[in-house]
C-alpha positions as CSV (number, residue, x, y, z in Angstrom):
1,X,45.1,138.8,129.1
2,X,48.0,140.7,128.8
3,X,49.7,138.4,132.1
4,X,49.3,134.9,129.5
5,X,51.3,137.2,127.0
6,X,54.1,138.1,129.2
7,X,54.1,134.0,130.3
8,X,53.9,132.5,126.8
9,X,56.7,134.9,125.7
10,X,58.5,133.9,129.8
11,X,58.4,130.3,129.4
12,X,60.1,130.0,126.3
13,X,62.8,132.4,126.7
14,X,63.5,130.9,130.5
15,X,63.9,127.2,128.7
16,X,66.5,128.4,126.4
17,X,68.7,130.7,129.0
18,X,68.4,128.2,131.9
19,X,69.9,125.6,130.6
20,X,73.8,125.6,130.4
21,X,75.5,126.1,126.6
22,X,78.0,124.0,125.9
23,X,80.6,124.6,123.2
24,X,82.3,123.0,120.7
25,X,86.0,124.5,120.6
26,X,87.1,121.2,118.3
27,X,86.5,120.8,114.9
28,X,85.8,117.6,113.2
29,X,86.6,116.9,109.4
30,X,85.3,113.9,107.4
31,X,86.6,112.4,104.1
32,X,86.1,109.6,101.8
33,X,89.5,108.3,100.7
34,X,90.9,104.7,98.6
35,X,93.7,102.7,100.4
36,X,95.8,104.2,101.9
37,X,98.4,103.5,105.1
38,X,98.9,104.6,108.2
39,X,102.7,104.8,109.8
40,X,102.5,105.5,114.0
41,X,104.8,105.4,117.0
42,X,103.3,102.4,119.1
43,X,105.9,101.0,122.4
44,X,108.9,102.6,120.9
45,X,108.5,100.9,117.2
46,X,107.0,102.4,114.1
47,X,104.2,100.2,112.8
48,X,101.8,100.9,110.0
49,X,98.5,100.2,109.6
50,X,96.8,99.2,106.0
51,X,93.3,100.2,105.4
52,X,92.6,98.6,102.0
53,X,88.9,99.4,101.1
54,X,87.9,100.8,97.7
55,X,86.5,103.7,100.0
56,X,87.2,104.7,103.7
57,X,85.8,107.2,105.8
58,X,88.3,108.9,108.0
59,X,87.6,111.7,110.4
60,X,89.8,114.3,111.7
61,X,89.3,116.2,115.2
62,X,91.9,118.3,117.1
63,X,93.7,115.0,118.7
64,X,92.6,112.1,116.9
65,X,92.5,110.5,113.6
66,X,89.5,108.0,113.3
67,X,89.2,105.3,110.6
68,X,85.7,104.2,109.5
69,X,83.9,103.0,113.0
70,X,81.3,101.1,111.2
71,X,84.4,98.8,109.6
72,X,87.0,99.2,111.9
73,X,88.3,99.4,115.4
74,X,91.1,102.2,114.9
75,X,91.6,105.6,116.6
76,X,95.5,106.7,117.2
77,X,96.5,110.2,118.4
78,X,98.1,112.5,115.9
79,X,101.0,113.3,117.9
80,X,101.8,109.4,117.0
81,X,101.9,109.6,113.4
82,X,104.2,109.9,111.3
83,X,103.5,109.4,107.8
84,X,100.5,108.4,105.7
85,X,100.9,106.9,101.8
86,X,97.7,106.9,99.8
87,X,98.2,104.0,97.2
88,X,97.0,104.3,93.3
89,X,97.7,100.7,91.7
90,X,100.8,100.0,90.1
91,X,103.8,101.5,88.3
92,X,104.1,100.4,85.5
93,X,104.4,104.0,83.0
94,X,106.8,105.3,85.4
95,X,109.4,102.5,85.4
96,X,109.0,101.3,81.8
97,X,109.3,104.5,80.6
98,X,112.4,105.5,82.9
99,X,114.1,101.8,81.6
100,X,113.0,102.1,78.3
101,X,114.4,105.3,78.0
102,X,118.1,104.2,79.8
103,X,117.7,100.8,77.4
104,X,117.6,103.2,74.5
105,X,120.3,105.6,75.5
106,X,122.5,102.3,76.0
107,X,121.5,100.0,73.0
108,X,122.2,103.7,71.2
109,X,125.9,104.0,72.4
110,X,127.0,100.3,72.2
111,X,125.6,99.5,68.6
112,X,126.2,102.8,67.1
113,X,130.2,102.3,68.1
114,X,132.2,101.1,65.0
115,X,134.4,98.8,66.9
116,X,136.2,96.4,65.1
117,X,138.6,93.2,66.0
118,X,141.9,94.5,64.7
119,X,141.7,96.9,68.1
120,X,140.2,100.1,68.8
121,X,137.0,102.2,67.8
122,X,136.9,103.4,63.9
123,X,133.9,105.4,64.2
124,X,129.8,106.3,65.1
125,X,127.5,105.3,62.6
126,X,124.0,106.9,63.8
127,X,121.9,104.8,62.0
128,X,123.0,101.9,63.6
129,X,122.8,103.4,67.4
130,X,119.5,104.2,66.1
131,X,118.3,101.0,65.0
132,X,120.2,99.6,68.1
133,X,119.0,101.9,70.6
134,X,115.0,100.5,69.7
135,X,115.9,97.1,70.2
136,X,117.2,97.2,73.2
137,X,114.3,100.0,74.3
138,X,111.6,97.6,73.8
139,X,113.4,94.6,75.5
140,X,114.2,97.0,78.7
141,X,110.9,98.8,78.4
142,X,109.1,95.5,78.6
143,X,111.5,94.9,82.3
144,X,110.6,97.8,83.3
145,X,107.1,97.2,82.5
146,X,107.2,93.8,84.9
147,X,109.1,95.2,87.3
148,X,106.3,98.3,87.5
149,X,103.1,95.8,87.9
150,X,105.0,94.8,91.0
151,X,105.2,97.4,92.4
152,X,102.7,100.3,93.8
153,X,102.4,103.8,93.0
154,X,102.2,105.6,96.1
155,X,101.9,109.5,97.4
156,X,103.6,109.8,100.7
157,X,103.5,112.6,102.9
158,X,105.9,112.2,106.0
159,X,105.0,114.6,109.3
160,X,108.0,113.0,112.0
161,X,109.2,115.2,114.1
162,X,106.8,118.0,113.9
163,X,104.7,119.5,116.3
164,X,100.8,118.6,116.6
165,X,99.2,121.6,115.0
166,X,101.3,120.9,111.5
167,X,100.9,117.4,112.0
168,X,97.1,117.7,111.7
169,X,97.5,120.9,109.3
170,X,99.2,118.2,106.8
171,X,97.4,115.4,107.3
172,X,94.2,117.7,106.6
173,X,96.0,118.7,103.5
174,X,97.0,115.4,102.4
175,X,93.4,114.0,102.5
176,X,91.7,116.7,100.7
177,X,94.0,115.9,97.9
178,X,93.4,112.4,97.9
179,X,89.5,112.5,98.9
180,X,86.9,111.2,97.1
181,X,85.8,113.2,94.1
182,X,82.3,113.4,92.7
């Protein structure tokens, strides 16, 4: 009896220390991100690579950065990248706030002059400049604001040049900043 002990306790113990362990010295790292771009060295030339699903799923091992297999076809090396921009819609706050602001500050200095047609200027009336300065706000704000739906708001993080440890160190970085969030 105390033979079938010593087996039943044997076999189990053999099956687990016979076969070989294998381990896993790579890590892999997964994220859901928006659209985003992808900027690589292919033959010499630097080509990007637009992934513009509402949701992607990337992964990130010691070599390799993987788009979404289910969707796409894309693995590169990450000693080939060398830049990633994660795009947010358009621009429009940023650009008709920055000409709106400039179209003020100019509508301000060229109404509020006193300039008259005998020659020269005969003074600064800041009431004027004020009510000039609005005017021309809203008409370069509303430029601006054109100009800004045209173009895209995006967060770029550039890794040329840099050796393959930081290059995945920042790219790890840069997508848990722009991953998905519950």
């Amino acid at each position: 009896m105390n033979m079938i002990k010593i087996i039943y306790l044997y076999i189990p113990v053999y099956i687990f220390l016979s076969n070989p362990v294998f381990s896993q010295s790579d890590s892999v790292y997964n994220y859901m991100i928006g659209k985003f771009r992808l900027y690589q060295n292919e033959k010499g030339k630097n080509n990007y690579y637009e992934f513009g699903n509402k949701w992607n799923l990337v992964s990130v091992n010691d070599s390799f950065f993987i788009a979404d297999p289910n969707k796409f076809s894309y693995k590169v090396n990450i000693n080939d990248i060398t830049r990633i921009s994660y795009r947010y819609g358009p621009n429009i706050l940023k650009i008709a706030g920055i000409s709106a602001f400039s179209g003020f500050a100019l509508g301000f200095l060229v109404f509020g002059l006193d300039i008259r047609m005998e020659g020269g200027i005969h003074g600064f009336s800041i009431w004027k400049g004020l009510f000039g300065g609005a005017i021309s706000a809203c008409v370069v704000g509303s430029i601006g604001a054109l100009i800004g739906i045209l173009s895209s708001r995006d967060d770029r993080y550039d890794i040329n040049g840099k050796d393959i440890n930081t290059k995945r160190k920042e790219l790890l970085k840069s997508l848990y900043k722009n991953k998905y969030k519950k």
